[in-house]
C-alpha positions, 0 to 999 in steps of 0.5 A, a space after each residue: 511732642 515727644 510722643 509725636 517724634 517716637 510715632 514718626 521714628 516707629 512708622 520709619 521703621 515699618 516702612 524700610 522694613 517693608 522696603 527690604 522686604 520687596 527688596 529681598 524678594 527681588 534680589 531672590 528672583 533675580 538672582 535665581 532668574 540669573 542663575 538659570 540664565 547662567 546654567 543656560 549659558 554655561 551649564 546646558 544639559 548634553 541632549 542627543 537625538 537621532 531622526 528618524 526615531 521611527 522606521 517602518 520598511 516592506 521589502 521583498 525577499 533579497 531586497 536591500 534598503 539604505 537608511 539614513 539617520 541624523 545624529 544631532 546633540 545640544 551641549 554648552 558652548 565649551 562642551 563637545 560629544 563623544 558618542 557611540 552607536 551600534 546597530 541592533 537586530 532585536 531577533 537575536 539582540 546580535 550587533 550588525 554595525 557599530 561605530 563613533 564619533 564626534 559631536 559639537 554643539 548643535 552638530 549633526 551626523 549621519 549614519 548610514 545603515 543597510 537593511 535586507 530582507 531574508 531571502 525566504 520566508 515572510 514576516 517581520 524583523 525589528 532593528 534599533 539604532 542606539 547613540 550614546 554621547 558624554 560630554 567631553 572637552 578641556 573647559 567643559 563644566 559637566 564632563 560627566 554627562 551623558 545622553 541617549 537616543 535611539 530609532 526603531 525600526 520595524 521590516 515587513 518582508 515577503 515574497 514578490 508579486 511574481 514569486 507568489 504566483 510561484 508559490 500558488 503553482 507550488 501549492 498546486 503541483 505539490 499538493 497533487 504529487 503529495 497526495 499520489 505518493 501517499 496513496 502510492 505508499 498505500 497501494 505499495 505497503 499492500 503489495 509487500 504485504 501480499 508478496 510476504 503473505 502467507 498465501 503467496 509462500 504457498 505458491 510454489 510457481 518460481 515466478 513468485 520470486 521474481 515478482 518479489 524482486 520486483 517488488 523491491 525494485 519498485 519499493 527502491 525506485 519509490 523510496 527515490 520519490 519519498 526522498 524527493 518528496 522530503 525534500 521538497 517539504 523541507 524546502 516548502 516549509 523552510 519557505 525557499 520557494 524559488 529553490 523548490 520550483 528549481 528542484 521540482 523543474 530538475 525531473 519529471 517527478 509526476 511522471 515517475 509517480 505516473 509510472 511506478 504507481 502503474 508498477 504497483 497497480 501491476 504487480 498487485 493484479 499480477 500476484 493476484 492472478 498468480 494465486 489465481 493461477 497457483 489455486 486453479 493449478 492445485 485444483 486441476 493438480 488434485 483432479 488429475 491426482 485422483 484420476 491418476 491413482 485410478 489409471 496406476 492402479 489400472 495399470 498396475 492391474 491390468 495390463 501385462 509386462 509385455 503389453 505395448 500400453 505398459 510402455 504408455 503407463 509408465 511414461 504417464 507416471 513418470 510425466 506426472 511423478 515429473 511434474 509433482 518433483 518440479 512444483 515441489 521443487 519451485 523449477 516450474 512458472 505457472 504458464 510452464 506448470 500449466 503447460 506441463 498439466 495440459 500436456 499430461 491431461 492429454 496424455 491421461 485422456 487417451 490412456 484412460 480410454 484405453 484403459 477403460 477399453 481394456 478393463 471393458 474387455 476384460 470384464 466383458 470376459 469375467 462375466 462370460 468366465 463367471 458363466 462360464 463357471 456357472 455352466 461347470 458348476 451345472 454341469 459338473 459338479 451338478 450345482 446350478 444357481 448355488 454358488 454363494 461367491 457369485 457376483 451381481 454385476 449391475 453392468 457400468 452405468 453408460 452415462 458415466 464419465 470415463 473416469 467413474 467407468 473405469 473405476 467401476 470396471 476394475 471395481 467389477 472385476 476385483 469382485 469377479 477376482 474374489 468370485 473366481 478366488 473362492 471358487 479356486 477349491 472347486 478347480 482344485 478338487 476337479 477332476 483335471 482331464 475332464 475339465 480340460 476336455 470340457 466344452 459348453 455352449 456360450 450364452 446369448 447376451 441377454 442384457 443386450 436385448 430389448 424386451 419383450 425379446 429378453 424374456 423370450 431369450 431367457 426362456 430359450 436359454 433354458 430350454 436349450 439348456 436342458 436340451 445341451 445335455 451338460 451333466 451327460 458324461 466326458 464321451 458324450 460331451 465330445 462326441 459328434 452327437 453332442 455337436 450335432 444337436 447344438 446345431 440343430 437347437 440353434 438352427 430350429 429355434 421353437 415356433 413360439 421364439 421364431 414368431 414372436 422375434 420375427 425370425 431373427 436371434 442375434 448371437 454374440 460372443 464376447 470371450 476372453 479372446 475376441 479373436 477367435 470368434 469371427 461371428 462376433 457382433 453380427 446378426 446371422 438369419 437361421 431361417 428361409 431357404 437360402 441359409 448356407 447351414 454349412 457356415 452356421 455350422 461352421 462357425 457354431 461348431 468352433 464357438 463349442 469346440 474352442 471353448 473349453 474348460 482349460 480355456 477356462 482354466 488358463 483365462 480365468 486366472 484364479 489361482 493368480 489374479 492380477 486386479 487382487 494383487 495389484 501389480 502384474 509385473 512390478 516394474 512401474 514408478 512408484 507414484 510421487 505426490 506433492 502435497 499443495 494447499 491452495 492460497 486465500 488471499 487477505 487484504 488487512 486495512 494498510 494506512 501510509 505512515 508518510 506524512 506529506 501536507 502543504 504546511 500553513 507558513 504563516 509570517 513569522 515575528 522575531 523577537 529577544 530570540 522567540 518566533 511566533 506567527 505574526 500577530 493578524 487576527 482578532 483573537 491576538 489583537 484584542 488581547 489585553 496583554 499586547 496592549 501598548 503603553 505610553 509613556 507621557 512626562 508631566 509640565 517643565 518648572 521653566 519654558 527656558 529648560 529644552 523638552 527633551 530633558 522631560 523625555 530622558 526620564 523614561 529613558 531607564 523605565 523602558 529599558 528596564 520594562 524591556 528586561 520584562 518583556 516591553 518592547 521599547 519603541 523609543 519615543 514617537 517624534 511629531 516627525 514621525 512618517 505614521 503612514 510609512 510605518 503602516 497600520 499595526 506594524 508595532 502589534 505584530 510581534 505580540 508583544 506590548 510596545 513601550 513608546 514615550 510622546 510629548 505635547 512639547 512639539 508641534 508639528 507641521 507638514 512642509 512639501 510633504 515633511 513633517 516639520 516639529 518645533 518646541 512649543 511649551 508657552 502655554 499652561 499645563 491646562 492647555 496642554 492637557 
């Protein structure tokens, strides 16, 4: 019995321990169950949200878009908000609007920003606005709390549809005016360098300098275009090209390229032709130089004092020292410097032809003196075809030009001067009264007879030759016999010539003094009967009489030979001579050292004060280190406690992931427009997004809206 009692007391016993047990176990859960209740009631965590939480614009240059966002909170009843936003571009992190307010519980907001697109250029600018609340309130349990939220907005701009056909013309009309100033620069620096060259400084035309000043006045006009041109590729690549189409507009730019690339193309075949010029000038200069020294020294030697061609000789000199004087100086340009030449060409001309007359004459003369001589040393001195000093004239070459036969003549007749020099002694040893009442027969002009005639005339000669008598003393070379048998030679030429020569002898005398001979260059026929022997004699009897040995004394001039000494009077200019040298232009390989090109303005992405090309290719998208990251919270301990306490964790994380280089997109709403935003707007920068998501919000779309609510009742697996 007492063992019954003690089971049944122990059994008691286990039972209420039992009992206190599930009894604890309720009141824990009841209690915390309560206690979340409470800090549902009274303690409620401060959330802030700002929708949208995602922007994306494209907007024109110029073109302005007012955004608006709804700032809401989520407080304890007795809590209010104070919060703080700023408006942020995050090309710079410069602060564009800030401002405050007031938030009660479950209150809502609006803030109405104003966003622009720049005015030029093209690309993307990002934008974020960020709300900061605390709690505040007298009764408020939590004064210390604090939530924040942001919106991230991202602005594509660009040009118009109507100022990108601006810019293909732009393309166009400066892509043509780039490429004709490079090439017009080209074409200048090779001119300059033709004007400074070396062989058009030895171009002494005085149009040289003004073709140099043009030059410059070229170079200054197109040192304008290069300006121009600076500009306008300033204003292409900073994009502001509505500012460039109206710069462009201002003036006829490519008509002025037009223009002073015909100046260019102009000057360079006008400095060429100048050194054409200057090379032919120097060679007609040169020419004329040679023949000049020739007719001075013709001048000089030939003609006398008192001569009318001495006048002409010295006004040639001097217009040719005038000229030399003038080019040296630089005071002449190359068509007054041509003309000049013309002028005294033609003047050289007719001057060497008289000249070549006159020395013609004079040697004419000497070889008749020569003969002359021979015809003294024969008879006189009784030396016949023994004087060592003879000259062996040639004659002039007929087909030669006059300037060769005039040299050749004065040549001829130094020779004869040198002849009648060495002979000088013999004049001097002789006996004077006979030489000067010496008189001799002339001989026919052989050289100008044909053969067989020549050789039957040389023959004559010298039968009439023994015939005349020459070595006979003084008396009988002056007596009436010796004259008569002249005649009689002359008139009775042998059988044998008369046959052969048809009857007909041509007698000519070409003597120092043509005057003198009225039978000069005529024929006379010595037989038939109706020969008037009366004029033959006549005339034959002064060519034997007028020559006379102190003819031949004074003509000769042996003892004072004006060819040898080679000025007769001293009165001539001295010739002047300019020392010219012809030009050979070089053209080195020039290159233009402007660089104008239309530049590829890509858009351009602003980021933390960096600019780089916006991120379009393939190359740039698959780079593994612009990858997004996202950010997901894990299950909530209560289905009571709000979804956005799960997303404030990553709140510091992206904030800090910024400071490295993550660019915080904030947090991805179902609310979100992702069509609005656009396809790769995020990616654009280059650089890794951080986003934070949550599978704590549905989301369903109302008129075209997107509606989100919480829904976090099922199970993490779910979810998952």
């Amino acid at each position: 019995m007492g063992r019954d009692k003690s089971k049944i007391k122990q059994n008691a016993d286990i039972r209420n321990a039992v009992i206190l047990g599930v009894l604890g176990i309720a009141a824990f859960y009841l209690l915390a169950y309560g206690s979340l209740k409470i800090e549902g009631l009274v303690g409620e965590e401060l959330t802030v949200s700002v929708e949208p939480a995602n922007v994306g614009l494209n907007l024109y240059h110029g073109e302005s878009k007012d955004v608006r966002f709804a700032v809401s909170s989520r407080n304890a009843p007795l809590c209010a908000a104070d919060c703080n936003y700023s408006f942020v571009s995050l090309e710079n992190n410069s602060e564009l609007a800030s401002g405050s307010m007031k938030l009660g519980k479950e209150e809502q907001q609006d803030i109405t920003v104003q966003i622009t697109a720049p005015k030029y250029g093209s690309g993307q600018l990002i934008y974020r606005l960020s709300v900061e609340c605390r709690n505040a309130g007298a009764l408020c349990q939590k004064k210390d709390s604090a939530s924040s939220a942001s919106s991230f907005i991202t602005m594509n701009f660009g040009p118009s549809p109507e100022e990108e056909e601006i810019i293909r013309n732009l393309n166009k009309t400066l892509s043509e005016f780039f490429a004709g100033i490079i090439s017009a620069d080209r074409n200048l620096l090779l001119v300059e360098n033709i004007s400074e060259s070396e062989a058009v400084n030895r171009v002494l035309f005085n149009d040289k300098a003004l073709l140099k000043e043009r030059v410059m006045d070229v170079k200054k006009n197109f040192l304008m275009l290069v300006n121009a041109a600076k500009n306008f590729d300033s204003l292409w690549r900073s994009e502001r090209y509505l500012e460039l189409d109206g710069e462009i507009g201002k003036e006829d730019y490519a008509g002025m390229l037009k223009e002073t690339n015909a100046s260019i193309t102009n000057l360079s075949k006008e400095l060429r032709a100048l050194v054409s010029k200057w090379n032919s000038f120097v060679e007609e200069y040169e020419n004329i130089t040679n023949r000049t020294i020739v007719i001075s020294d013709a001048c000089e030697s030939l003609i006398s004092s008192r001569s009318k061609l001495r006048e002409e000789c010295s006004d040639f000199i001097s217009l040719f020292n005038s000229i030399s004087r003038n080019i040296s100086q630089q005071k002449y340009s190359s068509e007054k410097a041509e003309s000049a030449l013309n002028a005294l060409m033609k003047k050289e001309v007719l001057l060497e032809s008289k000249l070549n007359d006159e020395a013609a004459g004079m040697l004419s003369n000497a070889e008749n003196l020569s003969f002359m001589k021979d015809v003294f040393l024969c008879g006189i001195k009784e030396r016949c075809g023994e004087d060592p000093g003879k000259v062996q004239n040639e004659g002039v070459n007929q087909e030669a030009g006059k300037q060769e036969a005039l040299k050749a003549r004065i040549d001829a007749l130094r020779e004869h001067c040198r002849e009648f020099s060495n002979f000088d002694e013999e004049f001097a040893q002789a006996d004077l009264n006979l030489l000067k009442n010496f008189s001799g027969y002339f001989d026919i002009r052989i050289n100008d007879v044909a053969r067989p005639d020549r050789e039957l005339l040389l023959r004559e000669k010298d039968r009439v030759v023994s015939l005349l008598g020459l070595n006979h003393t003084q008396q009988r070379l002056a007596g009436e016999e010796f004259k008569r048998r002249i005649l009689a030679v002359l008139t009775q030429p042998s059988p044998a010539f008369m046959e052969e020569s048809n009857n007909r002898i041509l007698v000519k005398s070409n003597m120092l003094y043509p005057e003198y001979f009225a039978i000069m260059g005529k024929e006379w026929n010595l037989s038939g009967e109706n020969i008037n022997r009366t004029e033959v004699y006549d005339k034959l009897l002064r060519v034997s009489v007028d020559i006379r040995g102190d003819e031949l004394l004074l003509a000769s001039g042996i003892r004072n030979c004006p060819v040898e000494k080679g000025n007769v009077s001293g009165d001539l200019e001295p010739l002047f001579f300019s020392e010219l040298k012809e030009a050979v232009l070089e053209f080195p390989a020039v290159e233009s050292k402007l660089n104008f090109s239309i530049s590829i303005n890509p858009p351009l992405c602003c980021v933390f004060s960096q600019c780089r090309p916006c991120c379009h290719d393939e190359e740039c998208m698959n780079d593994e280190r612009s990858f997004p990251v996202v950010l997901v919270h894990g299950h909530a301990f209560s289905r009571e406690t709000s979804p956005d306490y799960s997303l404030k964790i990553f709140d510091k994380l992206q904030k800090r992931m910024e400071e490295d280089g993550y660019l915080s997109a904030g947090f991805l709403s179902p609310r979100t427009d992702v069509e609005s935003i656009g396809r790769n707007s995020w990616g654009l920068s280059g650089l890794p997004v951080t986003v934070r998501v949550t599978y704590y919000y549905d989301a369903y779309n109302e008129n075209g809206k997107y509606v989100a609510f919480p829904e976090k009742s099922e199970s993490i697996d779910v979810y998952a």
